[in-house]
C-alpha positions as CSV (number, residue, x, y, z in Angstrom):
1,X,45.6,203.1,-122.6
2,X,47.0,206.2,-123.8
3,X,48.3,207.0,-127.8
4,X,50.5,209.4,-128.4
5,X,49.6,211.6,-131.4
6,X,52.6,210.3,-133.5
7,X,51.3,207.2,-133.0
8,X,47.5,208.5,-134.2
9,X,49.0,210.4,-137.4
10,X,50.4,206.5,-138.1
11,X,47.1,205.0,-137.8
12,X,45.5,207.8,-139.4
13,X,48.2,207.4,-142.5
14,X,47.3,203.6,-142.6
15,X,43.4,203.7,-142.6
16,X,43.2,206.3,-145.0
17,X,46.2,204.9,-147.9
18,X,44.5,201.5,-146.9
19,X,41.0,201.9,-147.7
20,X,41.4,204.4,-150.5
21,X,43.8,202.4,-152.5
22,X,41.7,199.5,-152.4
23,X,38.8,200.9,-153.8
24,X,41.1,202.3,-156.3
25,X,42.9,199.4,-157.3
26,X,39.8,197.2,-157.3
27,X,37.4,199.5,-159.3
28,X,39.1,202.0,-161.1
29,X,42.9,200.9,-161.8
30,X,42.2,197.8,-164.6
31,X,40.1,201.0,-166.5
32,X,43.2,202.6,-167.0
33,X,46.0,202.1,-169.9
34,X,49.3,200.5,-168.6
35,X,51.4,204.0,-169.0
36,X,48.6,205.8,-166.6
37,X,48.8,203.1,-164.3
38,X,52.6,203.5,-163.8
39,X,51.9,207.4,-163.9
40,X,49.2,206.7,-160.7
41,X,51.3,204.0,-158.9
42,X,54.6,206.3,-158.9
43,X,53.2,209.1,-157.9
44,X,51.4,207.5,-155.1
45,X,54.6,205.9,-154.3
46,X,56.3,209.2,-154.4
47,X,54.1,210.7,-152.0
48,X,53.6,207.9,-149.5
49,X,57.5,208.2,-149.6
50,X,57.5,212.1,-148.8
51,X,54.8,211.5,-145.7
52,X,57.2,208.6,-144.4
53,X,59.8,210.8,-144.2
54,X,58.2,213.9,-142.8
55,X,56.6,211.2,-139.6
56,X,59.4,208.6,-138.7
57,X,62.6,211.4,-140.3
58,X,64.5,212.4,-136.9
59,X,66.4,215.5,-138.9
60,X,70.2,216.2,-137.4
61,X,69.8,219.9,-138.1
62,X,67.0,222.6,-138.6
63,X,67.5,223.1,-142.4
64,X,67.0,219.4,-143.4
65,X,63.9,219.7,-140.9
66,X,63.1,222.4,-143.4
67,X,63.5,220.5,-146.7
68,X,61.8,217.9,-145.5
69,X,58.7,219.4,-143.3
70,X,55.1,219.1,-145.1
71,X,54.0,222.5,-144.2
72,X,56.6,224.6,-145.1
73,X,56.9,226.3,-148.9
74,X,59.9,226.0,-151.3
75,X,60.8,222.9,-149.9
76,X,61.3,219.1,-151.5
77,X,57.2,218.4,-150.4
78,X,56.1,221.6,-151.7
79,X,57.4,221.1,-154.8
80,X,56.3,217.2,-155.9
81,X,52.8,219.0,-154.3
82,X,53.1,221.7,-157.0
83,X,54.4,219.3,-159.7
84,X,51.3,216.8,-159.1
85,X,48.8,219.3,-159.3
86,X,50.5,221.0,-162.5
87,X,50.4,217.3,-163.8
88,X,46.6,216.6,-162.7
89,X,46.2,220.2,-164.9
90,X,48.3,218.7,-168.1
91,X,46.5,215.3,-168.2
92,X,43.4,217.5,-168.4
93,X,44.4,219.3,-171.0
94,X,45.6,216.5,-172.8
95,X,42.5,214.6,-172.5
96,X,40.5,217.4,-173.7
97,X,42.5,218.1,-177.0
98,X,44.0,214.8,-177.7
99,X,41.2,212.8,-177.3
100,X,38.4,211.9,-179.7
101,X,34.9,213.3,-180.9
102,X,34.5,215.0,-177.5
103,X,32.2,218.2,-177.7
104,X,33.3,221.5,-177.2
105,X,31.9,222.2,-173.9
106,X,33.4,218.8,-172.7
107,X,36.9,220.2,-174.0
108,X,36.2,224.0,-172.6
109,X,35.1,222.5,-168.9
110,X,38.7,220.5,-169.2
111,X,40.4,223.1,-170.2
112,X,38.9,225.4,-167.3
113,X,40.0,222.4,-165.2
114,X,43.7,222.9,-165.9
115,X,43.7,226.6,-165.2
116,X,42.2,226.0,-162.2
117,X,44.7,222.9,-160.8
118,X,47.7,225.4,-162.5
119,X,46.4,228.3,-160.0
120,X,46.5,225.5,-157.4
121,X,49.8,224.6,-158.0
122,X,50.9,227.8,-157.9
123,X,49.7,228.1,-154.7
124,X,51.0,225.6,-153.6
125,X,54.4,226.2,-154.8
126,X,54.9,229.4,-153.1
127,X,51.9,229.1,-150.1
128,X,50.5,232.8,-150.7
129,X,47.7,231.7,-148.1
130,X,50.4,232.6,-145.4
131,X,50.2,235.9,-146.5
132,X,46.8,236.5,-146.7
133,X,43.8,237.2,-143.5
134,X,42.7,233.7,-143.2
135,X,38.9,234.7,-144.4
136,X,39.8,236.1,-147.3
137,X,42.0,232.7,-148.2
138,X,38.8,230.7,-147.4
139,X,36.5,232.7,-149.6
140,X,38.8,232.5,-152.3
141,X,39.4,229.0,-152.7
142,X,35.7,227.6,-151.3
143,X,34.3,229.9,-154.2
144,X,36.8,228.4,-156.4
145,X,35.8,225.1,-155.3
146,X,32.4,225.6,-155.7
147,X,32.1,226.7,-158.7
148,X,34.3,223.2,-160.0
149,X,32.0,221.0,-158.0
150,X,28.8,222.7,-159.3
151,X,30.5,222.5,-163.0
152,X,31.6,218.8,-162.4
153,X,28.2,217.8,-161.6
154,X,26.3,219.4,-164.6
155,X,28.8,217.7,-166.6
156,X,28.7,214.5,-165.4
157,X,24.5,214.4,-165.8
158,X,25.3,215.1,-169.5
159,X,28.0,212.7,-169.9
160,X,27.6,208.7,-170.1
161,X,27.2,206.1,-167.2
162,X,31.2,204.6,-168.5
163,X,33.0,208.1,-167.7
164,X,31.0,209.0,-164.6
165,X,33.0,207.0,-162.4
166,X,35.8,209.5,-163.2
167,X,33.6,212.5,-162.3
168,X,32.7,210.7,-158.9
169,X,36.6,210.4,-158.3
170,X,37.4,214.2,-159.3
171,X,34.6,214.9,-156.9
172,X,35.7,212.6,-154.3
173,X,39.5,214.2,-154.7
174,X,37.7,217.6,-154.3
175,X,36.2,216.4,-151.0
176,X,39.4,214.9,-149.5
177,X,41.6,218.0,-150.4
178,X,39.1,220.9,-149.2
179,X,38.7,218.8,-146.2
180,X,42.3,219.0,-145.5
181,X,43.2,222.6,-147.0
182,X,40.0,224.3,-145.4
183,X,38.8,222.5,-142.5
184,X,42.1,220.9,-141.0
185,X,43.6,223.8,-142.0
186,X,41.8,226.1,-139.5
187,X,41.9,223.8,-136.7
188,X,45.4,225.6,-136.0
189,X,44.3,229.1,-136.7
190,X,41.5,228.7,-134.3
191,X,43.5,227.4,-131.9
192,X,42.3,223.6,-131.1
193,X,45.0,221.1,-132.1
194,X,44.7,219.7,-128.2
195,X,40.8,219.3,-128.6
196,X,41.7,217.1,-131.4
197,X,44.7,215.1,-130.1
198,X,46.9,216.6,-131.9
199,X,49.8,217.9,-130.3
200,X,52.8,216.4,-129.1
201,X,54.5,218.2,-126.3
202,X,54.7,221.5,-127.8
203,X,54.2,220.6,-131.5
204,X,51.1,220.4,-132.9
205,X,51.0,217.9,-135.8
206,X,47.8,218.7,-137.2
207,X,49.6,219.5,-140.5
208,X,50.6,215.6,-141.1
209,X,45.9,215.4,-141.3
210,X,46.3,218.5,-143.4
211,X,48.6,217.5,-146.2
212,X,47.8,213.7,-146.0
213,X,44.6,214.8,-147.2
214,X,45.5,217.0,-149.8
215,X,47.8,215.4,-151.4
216,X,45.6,212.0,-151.2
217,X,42.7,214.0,-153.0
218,X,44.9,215.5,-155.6
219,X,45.9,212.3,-156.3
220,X,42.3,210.9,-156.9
221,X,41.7,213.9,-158.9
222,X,45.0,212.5,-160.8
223,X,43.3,209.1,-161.5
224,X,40.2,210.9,-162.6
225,X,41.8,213.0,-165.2
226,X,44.0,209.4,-166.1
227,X,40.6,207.9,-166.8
228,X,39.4,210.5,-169.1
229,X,42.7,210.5,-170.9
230,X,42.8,206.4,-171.0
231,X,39.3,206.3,-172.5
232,X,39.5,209.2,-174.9
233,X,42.8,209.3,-176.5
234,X,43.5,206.9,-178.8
235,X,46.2,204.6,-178.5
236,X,48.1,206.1,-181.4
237,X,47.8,209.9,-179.9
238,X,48.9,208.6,-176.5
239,X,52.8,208.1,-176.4
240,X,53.0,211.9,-178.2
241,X,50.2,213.3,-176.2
242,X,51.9,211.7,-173.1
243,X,55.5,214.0,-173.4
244,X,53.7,216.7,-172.2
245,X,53.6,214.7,-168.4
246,X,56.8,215.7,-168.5
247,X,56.2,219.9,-168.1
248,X,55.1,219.0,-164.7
249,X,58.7,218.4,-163.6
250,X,60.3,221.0,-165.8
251,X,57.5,224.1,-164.3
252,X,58.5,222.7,-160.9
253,X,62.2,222.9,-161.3
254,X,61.9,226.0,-162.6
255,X,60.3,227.8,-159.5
256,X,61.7,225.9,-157.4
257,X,65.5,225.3,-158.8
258,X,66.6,228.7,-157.9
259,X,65.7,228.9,-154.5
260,X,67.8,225.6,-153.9
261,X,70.6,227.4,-156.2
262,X,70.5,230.9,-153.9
263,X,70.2,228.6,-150.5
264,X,72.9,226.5,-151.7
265,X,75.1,230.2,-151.9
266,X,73.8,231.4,-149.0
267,X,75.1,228.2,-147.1
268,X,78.2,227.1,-149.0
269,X,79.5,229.7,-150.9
270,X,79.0,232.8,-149.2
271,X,80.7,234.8,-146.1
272,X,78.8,234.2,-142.9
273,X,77.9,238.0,-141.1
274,X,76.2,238.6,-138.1
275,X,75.0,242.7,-138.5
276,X,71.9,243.1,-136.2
277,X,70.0,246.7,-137.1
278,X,68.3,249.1,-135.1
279,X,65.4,248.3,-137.2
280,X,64.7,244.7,-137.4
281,X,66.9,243.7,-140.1
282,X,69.6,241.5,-139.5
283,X,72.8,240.7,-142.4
284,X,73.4,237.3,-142.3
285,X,75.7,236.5,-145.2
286,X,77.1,238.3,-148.2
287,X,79.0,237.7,-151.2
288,X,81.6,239.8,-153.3
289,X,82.0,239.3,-156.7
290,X,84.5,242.0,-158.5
291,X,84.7,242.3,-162.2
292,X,86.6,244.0,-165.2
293,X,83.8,247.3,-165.1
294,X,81.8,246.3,-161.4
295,X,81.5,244.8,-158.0
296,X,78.3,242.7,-157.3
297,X,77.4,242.4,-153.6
298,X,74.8,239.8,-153.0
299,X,73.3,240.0,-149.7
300,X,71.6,237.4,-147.6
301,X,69.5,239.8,-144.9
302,X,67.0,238.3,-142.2
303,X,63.9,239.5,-140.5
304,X,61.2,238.4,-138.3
305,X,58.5,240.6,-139.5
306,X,57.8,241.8,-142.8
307,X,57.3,245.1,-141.8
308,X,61.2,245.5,-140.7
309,X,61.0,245.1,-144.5
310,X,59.0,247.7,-146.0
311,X,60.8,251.2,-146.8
312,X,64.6,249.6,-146.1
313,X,67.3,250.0,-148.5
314,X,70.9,248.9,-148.9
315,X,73.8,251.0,-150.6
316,X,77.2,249.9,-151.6
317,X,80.0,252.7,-151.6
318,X,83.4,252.1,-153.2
319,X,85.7,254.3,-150.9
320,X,89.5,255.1,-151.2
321,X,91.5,254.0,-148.1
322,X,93.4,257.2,-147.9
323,X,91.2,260.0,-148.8
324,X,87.8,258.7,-147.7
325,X,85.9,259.5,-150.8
326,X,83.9,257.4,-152.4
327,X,84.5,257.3,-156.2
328,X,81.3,254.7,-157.1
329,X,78.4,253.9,-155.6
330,X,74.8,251.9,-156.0
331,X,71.6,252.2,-154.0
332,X,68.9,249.6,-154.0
333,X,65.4,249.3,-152.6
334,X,64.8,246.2,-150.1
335,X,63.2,243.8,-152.8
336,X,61.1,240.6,-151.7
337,X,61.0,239.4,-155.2
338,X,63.6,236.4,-153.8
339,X,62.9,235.2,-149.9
340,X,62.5,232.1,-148.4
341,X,59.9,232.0,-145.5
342,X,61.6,229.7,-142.1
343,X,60.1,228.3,-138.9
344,X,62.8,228.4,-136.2
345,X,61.6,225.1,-133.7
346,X,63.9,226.7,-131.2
347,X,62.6,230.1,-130.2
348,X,59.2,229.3,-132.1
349,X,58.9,231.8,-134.4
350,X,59.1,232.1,-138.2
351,X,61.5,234.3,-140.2
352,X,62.5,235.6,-143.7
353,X,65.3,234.9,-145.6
354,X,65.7,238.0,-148.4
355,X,68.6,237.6,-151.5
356,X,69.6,241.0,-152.9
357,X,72.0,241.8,-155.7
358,X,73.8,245.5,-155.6
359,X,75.8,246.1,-158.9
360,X,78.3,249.0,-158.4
361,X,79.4,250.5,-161.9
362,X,82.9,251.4,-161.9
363,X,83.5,255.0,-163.8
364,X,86.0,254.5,-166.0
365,X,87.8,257.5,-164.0
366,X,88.0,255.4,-161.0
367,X,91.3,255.5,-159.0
368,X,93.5,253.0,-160.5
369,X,96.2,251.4,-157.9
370,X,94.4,252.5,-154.8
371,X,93.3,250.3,-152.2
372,X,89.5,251.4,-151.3
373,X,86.5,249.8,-149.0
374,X,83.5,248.0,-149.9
375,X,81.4,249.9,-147.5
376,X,77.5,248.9,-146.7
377,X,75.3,250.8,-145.3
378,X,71.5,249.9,-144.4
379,X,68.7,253.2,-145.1
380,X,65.3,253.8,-144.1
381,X,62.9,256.1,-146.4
382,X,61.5,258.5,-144.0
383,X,59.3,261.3,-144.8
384,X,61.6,261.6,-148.3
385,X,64.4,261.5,-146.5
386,X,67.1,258.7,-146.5
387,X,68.1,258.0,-143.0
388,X,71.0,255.7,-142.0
389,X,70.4,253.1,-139.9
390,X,72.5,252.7,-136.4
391,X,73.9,248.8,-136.0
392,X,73.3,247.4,-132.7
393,X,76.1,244.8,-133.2
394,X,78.4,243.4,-135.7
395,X,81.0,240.8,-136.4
396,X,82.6,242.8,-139.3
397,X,85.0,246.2,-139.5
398,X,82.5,249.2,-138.9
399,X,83.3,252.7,-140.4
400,X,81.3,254.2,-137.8
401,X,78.0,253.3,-136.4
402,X,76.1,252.7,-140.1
403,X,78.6,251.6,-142.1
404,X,80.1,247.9,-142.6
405,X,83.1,247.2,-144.0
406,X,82.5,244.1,-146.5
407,X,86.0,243.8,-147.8
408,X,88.8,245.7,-149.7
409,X,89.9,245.9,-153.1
410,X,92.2,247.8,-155.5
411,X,91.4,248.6,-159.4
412,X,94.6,247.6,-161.4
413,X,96.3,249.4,-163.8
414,X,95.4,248.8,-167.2
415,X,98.6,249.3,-169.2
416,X,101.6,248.3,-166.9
417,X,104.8,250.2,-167.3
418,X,107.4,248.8,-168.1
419,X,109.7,247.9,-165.3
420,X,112.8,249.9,-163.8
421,X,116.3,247.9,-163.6
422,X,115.9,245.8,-161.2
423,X,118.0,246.4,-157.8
424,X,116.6,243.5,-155.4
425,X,114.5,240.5,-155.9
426,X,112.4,239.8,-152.6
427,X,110.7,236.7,-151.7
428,X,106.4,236.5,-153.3
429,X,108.0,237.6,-156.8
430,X,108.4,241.6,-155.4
431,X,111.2,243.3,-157.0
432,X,112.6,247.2,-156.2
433,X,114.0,248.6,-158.9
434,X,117.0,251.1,-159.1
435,X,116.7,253.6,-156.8
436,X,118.4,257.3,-157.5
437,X,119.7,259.0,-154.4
438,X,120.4,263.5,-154.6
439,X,123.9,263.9,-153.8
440,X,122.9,266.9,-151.1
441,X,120.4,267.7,-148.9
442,X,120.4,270.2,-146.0
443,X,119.1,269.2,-142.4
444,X,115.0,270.6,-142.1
445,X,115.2,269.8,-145.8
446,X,112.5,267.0,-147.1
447,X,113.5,264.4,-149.6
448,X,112.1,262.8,-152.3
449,X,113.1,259.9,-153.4
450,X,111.3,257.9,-155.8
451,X,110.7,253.8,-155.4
452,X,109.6,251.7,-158.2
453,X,107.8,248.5,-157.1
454,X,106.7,245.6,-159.4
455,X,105.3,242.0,-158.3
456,X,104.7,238.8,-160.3
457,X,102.5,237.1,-157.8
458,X,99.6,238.6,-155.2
459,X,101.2,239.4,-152.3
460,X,98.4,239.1,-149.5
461,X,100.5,240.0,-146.5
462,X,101.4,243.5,-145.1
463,X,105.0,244.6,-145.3
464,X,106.6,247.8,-144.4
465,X,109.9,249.1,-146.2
466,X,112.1,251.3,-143.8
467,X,115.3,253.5,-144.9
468,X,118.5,253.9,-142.3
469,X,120.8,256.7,-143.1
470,X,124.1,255.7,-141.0
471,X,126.5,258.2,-140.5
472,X,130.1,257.7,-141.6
473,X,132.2,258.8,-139.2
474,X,130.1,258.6,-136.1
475,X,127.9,255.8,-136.5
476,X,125.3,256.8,-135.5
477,X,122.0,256.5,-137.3
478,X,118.1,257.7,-137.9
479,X,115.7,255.9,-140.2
480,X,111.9,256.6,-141.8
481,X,109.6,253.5,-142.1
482,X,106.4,253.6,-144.7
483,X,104.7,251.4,-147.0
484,X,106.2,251.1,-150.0
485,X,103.8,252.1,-151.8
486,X,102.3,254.8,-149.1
487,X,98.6,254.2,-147.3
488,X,97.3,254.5,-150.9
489,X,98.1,250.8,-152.0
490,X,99.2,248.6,-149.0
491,X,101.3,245.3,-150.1
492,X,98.2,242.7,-149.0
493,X,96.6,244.2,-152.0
494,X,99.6,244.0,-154.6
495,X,98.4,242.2,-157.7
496,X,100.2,239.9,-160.2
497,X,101.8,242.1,-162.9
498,X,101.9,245.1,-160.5
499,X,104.6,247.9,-161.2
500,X,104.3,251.3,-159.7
501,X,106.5,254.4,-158.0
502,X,105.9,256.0,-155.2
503,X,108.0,259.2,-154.5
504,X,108.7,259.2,-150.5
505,X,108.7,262.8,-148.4
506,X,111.6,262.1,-146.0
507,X,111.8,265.2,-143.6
508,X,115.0,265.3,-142.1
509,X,115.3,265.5,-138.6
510,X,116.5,269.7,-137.4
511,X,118.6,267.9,-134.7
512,X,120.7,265.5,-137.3
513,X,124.5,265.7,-137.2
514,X,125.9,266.9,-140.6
515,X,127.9,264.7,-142.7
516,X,127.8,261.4,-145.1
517,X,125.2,259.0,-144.6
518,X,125.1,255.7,-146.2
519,X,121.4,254.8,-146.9
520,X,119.8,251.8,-146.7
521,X,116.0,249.7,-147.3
522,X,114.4,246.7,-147.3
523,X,110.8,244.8,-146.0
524,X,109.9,243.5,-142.9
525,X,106.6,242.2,-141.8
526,X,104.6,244.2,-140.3
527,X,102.6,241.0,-138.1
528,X,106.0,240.4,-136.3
529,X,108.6,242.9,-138.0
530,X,110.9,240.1,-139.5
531,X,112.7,241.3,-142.2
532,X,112.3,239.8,-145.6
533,X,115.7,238.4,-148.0
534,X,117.1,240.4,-150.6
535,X,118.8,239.5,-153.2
536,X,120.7,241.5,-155.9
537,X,120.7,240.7,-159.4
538,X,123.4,238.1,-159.4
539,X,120.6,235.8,-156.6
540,X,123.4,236.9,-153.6
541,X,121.7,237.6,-150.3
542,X,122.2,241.2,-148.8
543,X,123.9,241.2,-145.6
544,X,121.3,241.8,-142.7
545,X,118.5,242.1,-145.7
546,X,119.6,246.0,-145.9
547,X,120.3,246.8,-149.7
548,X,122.9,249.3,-149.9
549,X,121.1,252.5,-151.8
550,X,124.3,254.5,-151.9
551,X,125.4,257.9,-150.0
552,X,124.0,261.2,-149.8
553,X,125.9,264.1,-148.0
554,X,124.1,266.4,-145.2
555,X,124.8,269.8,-145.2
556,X,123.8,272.7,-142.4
557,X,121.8,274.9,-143.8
C-alpha cells in the first residue's frame, strides 16, 4: 500500500516527539525545578503547535502560507526558532554567573555557549545561509559545531557523574539539529527529495524533516542548559536570575517587529502600483507622506534577482505643474538594509520585497500656491554616469517614458491675506471676492482683471470659472473660460484657509462689435460642465448662477 509523504511527515512527527519526550520526561524532567519545567513544557508545546500548523494548515492565500511556512525567514516560525535559541543562550548565561562555586573555565565554556546559540539565533532570524554558496555555509557551521562538541566533551570528563546527563543532552540536541540543518538540509540542494519520499506532487516537503529536527534538538539543548541552571542556582538567585528568560522575547520582537510593521504598510496602508522596469525592478506600492518642511516617499519595489538590485537608484523630483521645473529634489541609492525574501508557489520562484524611504527637503524658496508633481524616476549607475531607466508598463500617470507621476500637491501659503469683500459665496466654502472692472477697453486690447479667491474647506474637485461679455444693444455675446486661479493652482488642490488673486489676460477678440458689454462669471464643473450656485452676500441665488460683474464699454481703436 502506498503513503503519501504528508502522511510520512505525520508519522515521522509522531515517532520522533513520541520517543524523545519520553525519555525526557522519564529521566531528565523530575531533575529539573518546577519554573524550568513549565519553561520546557511550553516551549515544546509552542513548537509542536507551530509544526501542526505548518502540516495540517490549508492557507486561503499565499501571504498566510508565508507567515506560517517553516522554511521561510521573518516569519511567525522563524522567529519563536530565533527566540528559543536566544533563550537556550540566556539560560546559559544565567547558569554560568548565577550559579554557585562553579570554576572559571566551567563559567567561560557557558559563556562561549551563549555566543554561540546568539550567532545561531541570528541566523536563524534572518536565514543568511540563503545567501551564501552552500559549501561555504557547511564549513562554517560544522566547524562551529565541532569545535562545541569537542569543547562539551572535555568538559563533561572534568565535570561530575550528576551534571553529565546534561552534557549527553546538549550533545544529543547537537546531533538532532546538525542532522536536520546539514544533512536534511542538502538533500534539496543536491537534488534528491524523490529518492527519499519526499515530495508531494510538485512540492517537496523535506523541510517539515529539516526543521522538526532542529527545532527538536534545540529544544534538548534547552533542557540541558535548564539542568545546569536547576542544579546550580540557588533557589534564592532563581526567580531574579530567571527575568532575564524574558530578553528572548524582547530580542525577537525587536528584529522581527518591524518587518511585520513595514509588511503591515505595504499591505494596508499603502497605494498599490504596478511599474515593471526595463531592468528587473518592479514598483509595487508607495506611500506619500507630506509635511510642514518635506515629502517622504516610501517605496515598496520588487525583484526576482538580486542583481536587478545592485547599482539602481530612485529619485523623487518636486515639479511645478505649469512651468515644468523642479524646485526640490532627493536621490537615493537602492538600499537592502530592509527586504523581505518570498517564495511565489505559483510560478515557483522566489522574490524580494525592498522598503525604501526618500525624504525630499523643501527650500524654504519653494513655490508657495502652485500645484506641482511628485515625479519618480528609477536610475542605473553606469560607467559614472546616471542613466534613466525606460518603464515597460505602468498603472500610474507617466511624464514620459522614465518618469512616474506618484501624486500632486501644492505648498500653502504661510501668512494668508486677508480676504477681499466678498461678492459671491459658492457651494465647498469658495467665495469671490469684489471684482473691479476698467471702464474702457479697445477691441485687440487685452484685459486684466484681477480675481481674488478664498476657500474654507478643500475643494478636491476641478472647476472652471468662465466670463460672458453680452452686448447691450445686440445681444449678442463672446466669453473666456480659465481656472480661476490659472494652470498654476487648479481648484482640486484648493486648501482650507486658501485666499489668492489671480490677474486674468483677456484678449479681445479683432472681430468684436463695439459697444457696452455687461460682464458676467461663475463655476461650472469641469467632469460634466454644471454650473455651480451663487449666492450674493444677502444668501440670494444668482439668476442662471451668472454674477453680474458690472459693464465695461468697447471702443474701436
Amino acid at each position: 500500500m502506498d503513503v503519501s509523504a504528508e502522511a510520512l511527515v505525520r508519522i515521522f512527527l509522531l515517532l520522533l516527539y513520541g520517543s524523545v519526550c519520553a525519555i525526557v520526561y522519564r529521566r531528565l524532567m523530575p531533575r529539573l525545578s518546577t519554573a524550568s519545567q513549565w519553561l520546557a513544557t511550553a516551549m515544546l508545546a509552542a513548537q509542536a503547535l507551530m509544526l501542526l500548523v505548518a502540516v495540517e494548515w490549508q492557507p486561503g492565500s499565499y501571504d498566510d502560507w508565508w507567515h506560517w511556512h517553516p522554511d521561510r525567514e521573518n516569519n511567525i516560525p522563524s522567529t519563536f526558532a530565533s527566540a528559543q535559541l536566544m533563550l537556550v543562550a540566556v539560560v546559559a548565561f544565567a547558569a554560568a554567573w548565577f550559579g554557585r562555586g562553579q570554576p572559571v573555565w566551567i563559567r567561560l565554556f557557558l559563556t562561549a555557549l551563549c555566543l554561540f546559540f546568539l550567532h545561531l539565533a541570528q541566523e536563524e532570524l534572518i536565514e543568511r545561509r540563503h545567501y551564501r554558496l552552500g559549501s561555504e555555509w557547511i564549513i562554517h557551521f560544522t566547524a562551529l559545531g565541532a569545535s562545541v562538541v569537542v569543547a562539551t566533551l572535555i568538559v563533561a570528563a572534568r565535570s561530575s557523574r550528576r551534571t553529565r546527563i546534561w552534557y549527553t543532552c546538549l550533545l544529543a540536541g547537537l546531533a538532532v539539529s546538525a542532522a536536520g540543518a546539514l544533512v536534511v538540509e542538502q538533500l534539496r540542494l543536491l537534488e534528491t527529495c524523490e529518492k527519499f519520499a519526499f515530495t508531494h506532487g510538485e512540492r517537496c516537503l523535506q523541510h517539515f524533516y529539516e526543521e522538526t529536527l532542529e527545532t527538536l534538538g534545540v529544544w534538548l539543548m534547552l533542557v540541558a542548559m535548564l539542568g545546569l541552571f536547576s542544579e546550580w542556582v540557588p533557589k534564592s538567585r532563581r526567580v531574579p536570575s530567571m527575568i532575564l528568560f524574558f530578553l528572548p522575547w524582547i530580542w525577537a520582537l525587536s528584529f522581527h517587529g518591524p518587518y511585520r510593521i513595514w509588511e503591515f504598510e505595504f499591505r494596508f496602508l499603502s497605494e498599490p502600483a504596478s511599474v515593471d522596469y526595463e531592468t528587473g525592478i518592479e514598483l509595487r506600492a508607495r506611500r506619500i507622506k507630506q509635511g510642514a518642511k518635506s515629502v517622504t516617499v516610501t517605496l515598496f519595489t520588487k525583484v526576482i534577482n538580486w542583481t536587478d538590485y545592485s547599482g539602481a537608484g530612485f529619485s523623487i523630483h518636486l515639479v511645478d505643474q505649469a512651468t515644468g521645473a523642479s524646485f526640490a529634489s532627493a536621490d537615493e541609492g537602492a538600499s537592502r538594509a530592509q527586504s523581505i525574501r518570498r517564495y511565489d508557489s505559483k510560478s515557483n520562484s522566489r522574490h524580494y520585497i525592498f522598503k525604501q524611504l526618500i525624504a525630499v527637503n523643501i527650500p524654504p524658496e519653494a513655490p508657495v500656491n502652485r500645484a506641482a508633481w511628485i515625479v519618480f524616476t528609477t536610475w542605473r549607475e553606469e560607467n559614472g554616469e546616471f542613466a534613466p531607466q525606460r518603464i515597460l508598463s505602468s498603472d500610474q500617470m507617466l511624464l514620459g517614458d522614465t518618469q512616474v507621476v506618484f501624486g500632486e500637491l501644492v505648498l500653502p501659503e504661510d501668512s494668508i491675506a486677508a480676504a477681499a469683500e466678498q461678492l459671491a459665496s459658492f457651494d465647498h466654502g469658495l467665495a469671490l471676492g469684489d471684482v473691479h472692472l476698467p471702464p474702457k477697453a479697445h477691441i485687440g486690447d487685452t484685459l486684466s482683471i484681477p480675481f481674488s479667491w478664498s476657500a474654507e474647506n478643500d475643494v478636491l474637485e476641478d472647476y472652471t470659472q468662465f466670463l460672458h461679455f453680452i452686448h447691450d444693444e445686440l445681444g449678442g455675446q463672446w466669453g473666456y473660460d480659465q481656472q480661476p486661479l490659472g494652470a498654476r493652482l487648479p481648484t482640486r488642490l484648493w486648501y482650507s484657509g486658501l485666499a489668492d488673486t489671480e490677474i486674468w489676460q483677456v484678449p479681445i477678440p479683432t472681430d468684436l462689435a463695439p459697444g457696452t458689454y455687461k460682464v458676467y462669471t461663475g463655476l461650472y464643473r469641469a467632469s460634466d460642465l454644471e454650473r455651480l450656485p451663487a449666492r450674493d452676500a444677502a444668501g440670494k441665488l444668482f439668476a442662471d448662477a451668472r454674477i453680474p460683474l458690472g459693464s465695461i464699454i468697447i471702443e474701436q481703436v
